[in-house]
N, C-alpha and C positions, 0 to 999 in steps of 0.2 A: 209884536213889533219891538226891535231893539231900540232902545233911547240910550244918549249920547253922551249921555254925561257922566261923571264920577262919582262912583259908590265907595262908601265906608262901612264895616259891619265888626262886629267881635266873632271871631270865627270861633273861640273856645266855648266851654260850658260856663254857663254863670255860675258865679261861685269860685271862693278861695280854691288858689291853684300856684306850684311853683311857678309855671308860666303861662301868662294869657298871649293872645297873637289878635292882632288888628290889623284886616285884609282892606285894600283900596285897590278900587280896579274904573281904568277911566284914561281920556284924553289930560290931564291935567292929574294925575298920579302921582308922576314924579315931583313935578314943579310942588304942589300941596305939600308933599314930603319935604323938599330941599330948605320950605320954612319954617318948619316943625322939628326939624334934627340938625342937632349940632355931634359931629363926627369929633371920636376922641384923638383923630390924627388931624391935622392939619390938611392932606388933602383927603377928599372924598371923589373917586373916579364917576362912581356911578355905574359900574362893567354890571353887568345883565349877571344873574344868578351869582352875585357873590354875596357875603355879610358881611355889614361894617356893623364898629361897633363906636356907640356913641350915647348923647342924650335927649331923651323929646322934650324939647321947651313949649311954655305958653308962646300962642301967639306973638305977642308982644317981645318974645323974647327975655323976658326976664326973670322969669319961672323953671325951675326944670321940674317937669313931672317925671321922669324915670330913666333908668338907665336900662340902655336898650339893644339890642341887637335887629338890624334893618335890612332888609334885600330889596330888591328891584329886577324886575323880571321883564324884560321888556316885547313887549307885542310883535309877532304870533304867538311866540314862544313863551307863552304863559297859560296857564290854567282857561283864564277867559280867554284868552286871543287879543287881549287889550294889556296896554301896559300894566303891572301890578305891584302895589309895594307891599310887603307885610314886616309888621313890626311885632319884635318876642320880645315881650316885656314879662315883668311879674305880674302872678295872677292874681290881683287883686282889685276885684271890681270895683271898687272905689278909682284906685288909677286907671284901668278903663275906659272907664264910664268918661274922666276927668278928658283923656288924648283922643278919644271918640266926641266929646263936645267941641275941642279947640280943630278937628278932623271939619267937622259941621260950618265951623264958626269960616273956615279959611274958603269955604268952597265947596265941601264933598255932600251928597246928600245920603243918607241913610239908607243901606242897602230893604228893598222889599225879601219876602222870603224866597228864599231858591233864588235870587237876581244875578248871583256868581256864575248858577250853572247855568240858568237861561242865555247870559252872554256865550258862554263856552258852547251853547249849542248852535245859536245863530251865528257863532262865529266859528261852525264847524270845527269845534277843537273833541265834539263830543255828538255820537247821532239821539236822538231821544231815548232808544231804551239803555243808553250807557249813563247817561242820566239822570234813571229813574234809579240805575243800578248805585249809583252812588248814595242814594237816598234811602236804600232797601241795605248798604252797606252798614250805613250809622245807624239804624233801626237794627239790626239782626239782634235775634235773641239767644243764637247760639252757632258754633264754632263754623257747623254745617253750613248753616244761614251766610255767614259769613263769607265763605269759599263762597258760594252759589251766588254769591254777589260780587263776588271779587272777579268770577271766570265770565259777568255777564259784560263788567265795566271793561275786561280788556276784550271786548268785540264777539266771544263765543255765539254769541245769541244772533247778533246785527249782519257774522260771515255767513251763518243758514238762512236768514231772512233774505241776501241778496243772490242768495245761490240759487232758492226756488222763485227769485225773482227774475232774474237772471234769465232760467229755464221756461219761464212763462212769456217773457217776452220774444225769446226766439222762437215758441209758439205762434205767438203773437203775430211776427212776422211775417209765418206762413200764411196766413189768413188775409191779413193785410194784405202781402201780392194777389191774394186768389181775387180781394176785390179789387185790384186797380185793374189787373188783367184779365176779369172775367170770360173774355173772350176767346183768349188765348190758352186757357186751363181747362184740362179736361175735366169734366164734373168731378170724376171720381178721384183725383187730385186733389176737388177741394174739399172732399171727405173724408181726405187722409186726419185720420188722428196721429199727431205728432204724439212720439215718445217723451218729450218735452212736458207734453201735462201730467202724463203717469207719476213722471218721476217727482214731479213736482207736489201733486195730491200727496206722494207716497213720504216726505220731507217735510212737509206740515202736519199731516197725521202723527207721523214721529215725535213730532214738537208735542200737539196737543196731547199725547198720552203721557206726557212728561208735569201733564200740570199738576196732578194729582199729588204725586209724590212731591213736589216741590212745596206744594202751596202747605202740605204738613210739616216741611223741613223750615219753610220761611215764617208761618204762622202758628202751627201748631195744631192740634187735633180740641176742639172743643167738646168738653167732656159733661153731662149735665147730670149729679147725679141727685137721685130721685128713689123714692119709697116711702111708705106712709110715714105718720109722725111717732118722736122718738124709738126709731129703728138704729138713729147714731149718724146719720145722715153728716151732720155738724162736726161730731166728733171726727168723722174718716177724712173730712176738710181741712180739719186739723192737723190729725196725722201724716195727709200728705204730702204737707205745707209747712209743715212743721213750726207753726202760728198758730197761735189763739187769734183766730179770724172770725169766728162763727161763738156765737153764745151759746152756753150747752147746760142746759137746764133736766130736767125730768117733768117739766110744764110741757105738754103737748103743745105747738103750732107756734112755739117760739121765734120760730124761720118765717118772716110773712115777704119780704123781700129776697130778690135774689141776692146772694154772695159768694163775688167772683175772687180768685186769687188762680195765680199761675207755678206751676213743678217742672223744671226738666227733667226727666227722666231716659234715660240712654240718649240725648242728643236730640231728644224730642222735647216740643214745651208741650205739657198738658194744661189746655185752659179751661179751669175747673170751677163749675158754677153750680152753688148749694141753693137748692130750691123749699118751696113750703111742701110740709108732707100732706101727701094725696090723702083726702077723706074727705066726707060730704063738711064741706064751711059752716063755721058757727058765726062770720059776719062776713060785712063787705069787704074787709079789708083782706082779709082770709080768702075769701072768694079770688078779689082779684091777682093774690101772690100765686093760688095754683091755677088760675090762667097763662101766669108768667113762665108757669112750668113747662105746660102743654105746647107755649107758641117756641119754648128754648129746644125743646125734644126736640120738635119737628125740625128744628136749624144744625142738631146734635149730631156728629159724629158718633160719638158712644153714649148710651147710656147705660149709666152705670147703680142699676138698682141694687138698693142697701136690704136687707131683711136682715131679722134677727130670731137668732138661732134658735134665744133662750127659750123663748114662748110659743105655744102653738104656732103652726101657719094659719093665718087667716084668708077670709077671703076677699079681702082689699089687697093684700100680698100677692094674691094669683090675679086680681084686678090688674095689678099695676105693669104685671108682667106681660099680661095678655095684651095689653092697650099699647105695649111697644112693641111688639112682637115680629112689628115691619122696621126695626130700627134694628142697628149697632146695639149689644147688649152685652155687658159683662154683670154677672150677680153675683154681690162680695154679701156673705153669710157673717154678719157681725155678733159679739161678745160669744167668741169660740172658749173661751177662757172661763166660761159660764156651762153647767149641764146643756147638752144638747137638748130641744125639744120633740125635733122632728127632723126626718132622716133624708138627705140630697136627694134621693130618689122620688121626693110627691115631687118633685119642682124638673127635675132631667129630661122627661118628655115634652116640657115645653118648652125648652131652648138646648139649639145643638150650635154646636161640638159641645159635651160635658165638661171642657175642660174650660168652660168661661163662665164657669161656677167654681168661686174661691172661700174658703173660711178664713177670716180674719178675729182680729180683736183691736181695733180702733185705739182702745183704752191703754193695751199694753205693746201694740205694734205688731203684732201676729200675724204674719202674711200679707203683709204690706209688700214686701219685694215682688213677689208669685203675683199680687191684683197688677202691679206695675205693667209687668211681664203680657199679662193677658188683655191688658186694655194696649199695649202698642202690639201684640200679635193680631190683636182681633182688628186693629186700621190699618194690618201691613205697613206699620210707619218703624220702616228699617232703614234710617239714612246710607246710604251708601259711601263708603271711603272718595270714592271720586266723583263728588259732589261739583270737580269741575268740566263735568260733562254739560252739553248744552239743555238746557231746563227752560221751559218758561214758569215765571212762578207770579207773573205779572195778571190779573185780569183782564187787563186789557186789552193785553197780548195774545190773551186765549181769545176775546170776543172777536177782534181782528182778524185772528186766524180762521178761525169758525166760519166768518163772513166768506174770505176768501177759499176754504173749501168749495164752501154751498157756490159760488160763482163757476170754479172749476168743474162741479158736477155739471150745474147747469150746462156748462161750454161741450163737456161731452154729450150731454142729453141732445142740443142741440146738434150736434155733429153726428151723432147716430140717427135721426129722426131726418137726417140729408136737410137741415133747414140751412138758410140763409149764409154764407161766412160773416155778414155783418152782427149776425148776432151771438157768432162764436166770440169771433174780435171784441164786441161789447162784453160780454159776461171776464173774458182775458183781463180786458183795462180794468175791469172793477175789482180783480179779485189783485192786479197787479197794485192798484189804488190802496186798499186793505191792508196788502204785506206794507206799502209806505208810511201809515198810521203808527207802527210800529217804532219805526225808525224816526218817525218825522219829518219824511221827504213830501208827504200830503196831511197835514196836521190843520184845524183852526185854531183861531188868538184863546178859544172860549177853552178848548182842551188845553190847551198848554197854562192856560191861567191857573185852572185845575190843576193839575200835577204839580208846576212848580209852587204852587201855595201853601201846599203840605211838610216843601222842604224846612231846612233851618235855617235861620236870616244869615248867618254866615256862610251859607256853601250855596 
């Protein structure tokens, strides 16, 4: 539900900055504004997207808190669809914090999170996943991420969503005649399968096969790496993070919790989490950190088991290997810089391609680029230059889509088995209902509460 009143928020990041910006958006916008700014010219028009330049006084007027630069954006034609003012002052939370209270004090109420965009949507300036897009923009973790956000906010995503919309409905409408004029249509008319669904199943599948590669460009490849204790485990967290993030001792079982840190690598994030090294626990505590191992594998992308070179292979080394054997695996051979012990070939028959077995040396950086290299060849996470291709990289937008596949099979399953057109028609609206989830043309208050909650109070 839209509410009706005027919001105020700090659109910037907290924290010293040349320039902070304070957004109001709201039926009393302007009026709030025109008692708060004193204009360094004598007149002040008030012309929709221009800047004046002047200063925010206390209420009272007898205060100046800063010198300002002001616009006024006036409704539709604003970000929300509601009038908007923003003011660029300097960034210094103190002042602020100070034109954000006397903001409060005159009338405006303290925007909730995501409250900018949520207007902007119910005031159609924006469909829901342009939305979400704006939210996935100021989160992106990298250049990729970035585009793939940028190509979703300017409609990429929302023009194939109505396109196989589009095509289902005029589906749709065959059906619908076949029921109003049952009489008048020959059976075998109303068992035509319209080319309409084809095309349509064949436009979502498109999309869904897109989530994959996306979901590594937007998130990242979750990397767990794992091997018994002091194999260097800690150390390679290190190295490839280039932090002392992990303690690195020659004490076995030092690691009893997980510890995460994140690398990009070619354009990719790798989010990389150091676990306790596998061997039978010597207490509870112990116990329960390589439980935490087992339940990260199994969620893991890659794992990325450590062995070292220098000392026999054991057989908790071939343990550890075997017990992933249904996973993503890259095996980085640590302290190569040390006599070898034992030769790549005990270990090559039990993981193929051979080439996702790497020597390193943690300690002096030795084939750190080559493990790189093999943990994004080994998830196929090759960003593509034209990352403003249509993508979903949304979950939700996968589950939605997903639904409405499964409906349009259904609509065919029905339609070959000669059953009913009401129940072709039915499976159609549901699966037409689904692609609107997306957009937010059949949304609940309880979804949207969700989404926009996650945004930042200023946007």
């Amino acid at each position: 539900m839209l509410r009706q009143d005027t919001i105020a928020a700090i659109a910037t990041p907290f924290g010293p900055g040349g320039i902070g910006i304070i957004r109001i958006s709201g039926p009393q916008a302007q009026e709030i504004a025109r008692r708060i700014f004193k204009p360094s010219k004598k007149k002040c028009l008030w012309e929709s997207h221009v800047l004046y330049h002047g200063d925010i006084v206390s209420a009272d007027g007898k205060t100046v808190l800063d010198e300002v630069l002001i616009s006024f954006m006036r409704g539709p034609n604003s970000f929300t669809g509601e009038d908007v003012i923003e003011i660029n002052g300097h960034g210094s939370p103190v002042i602020m914090q100070k034109i954000l209270f006397e903001l409060i004090y005159l009338g405006c109420r303290l925007a909730e999170s995501g409250e900018f965009s949520r207007r902007a949507f119910f005031n159609n300036r924006l469909d829901l996943s342009q939305a979400e897009a704006l939210a996935a923009m100021v989160a992106a973790p990298t250049p990729h991420a970035f585009v793939l956000g940028l190509a979703q906010l300017k409609g990429n995503l929302s023009a194939e969503i109505e396109k196989a919309r589009g095509l289902l409905i005029e589906a749709l409408a065959v059906f619908e005649a076949s029921i109003d004029f049952v009489e008048d249509a020959p059976a075998e008319e109303s068992l035509f399968l319209t080319p309409q669904i084809d095309e349509a199943k064949k436009s979502i599948e498109k999309l869904l096969s897109t989530y994959h590669e996306a979901k590594i460009i937007t998130q990242g490849l979750n990397v767990v790496i794992t091997g018994k204790p002091n194999v260097g485990k800690s150390s390679l967290l290190n190295a490839l993070t280039g932090k002392k993030k992990a303690i690195v001792t020659d004490m076995p079982g030092t690691t009893r919790d997980l510890i995460v840190d994140e690398v990009v690598v070619h354009g990719t994030v790798l989010n990389l989490v150091d676990t306790a090294g596998i061997r039978q626990p010597k207490d509870a505590i112990e116990e329960e950190g390589i439980s935490l191992v087992w339940e990260n594998l199994a969620n893991a992308d890659l794992a990325l088991i450590v062995l070292d070179g220098s000392i026999p292979l054991s057989p908790e080394d071939e343990e550890v290997i075997s017990k992933n054997k249904n996973v993503n695996i890259v095996i980085a051979i640590n302290k190569s810089d040390l006599p070898a012990s034992w030769d790549i070939k005990k270990i090559a028959h039990m993981i193929e391609p051979e080439k996702k077995i790497i020597k390193i040396s943690a300690k002096f950086g030795a084939g750190l680029e080559e493990l790189k290299k093999a943990i994004i060849d080994s998830c196929g996470a090759h960003p593509r230059p034209d990352t403003g291709s249509v993508m979903i990289t949304n979950l939700r937008h996968k589950q939605s889509l997903e639904k409405a596949r499964k409906n349009i099979v259904a609509a065919k399953e029905a339609i070959a088995r000669g059953e009913s057109p009401e129940i072709t028609a039915f499976e159609l609206r549901e699966a037409i209902d689904n692609l609107d989830e997306i957009t937010g043309k059949k949304i609940n208050d309880e979804v949207l509460d969700k989404i926009f909650s996650s945004f930042c109070i200023g946007k």
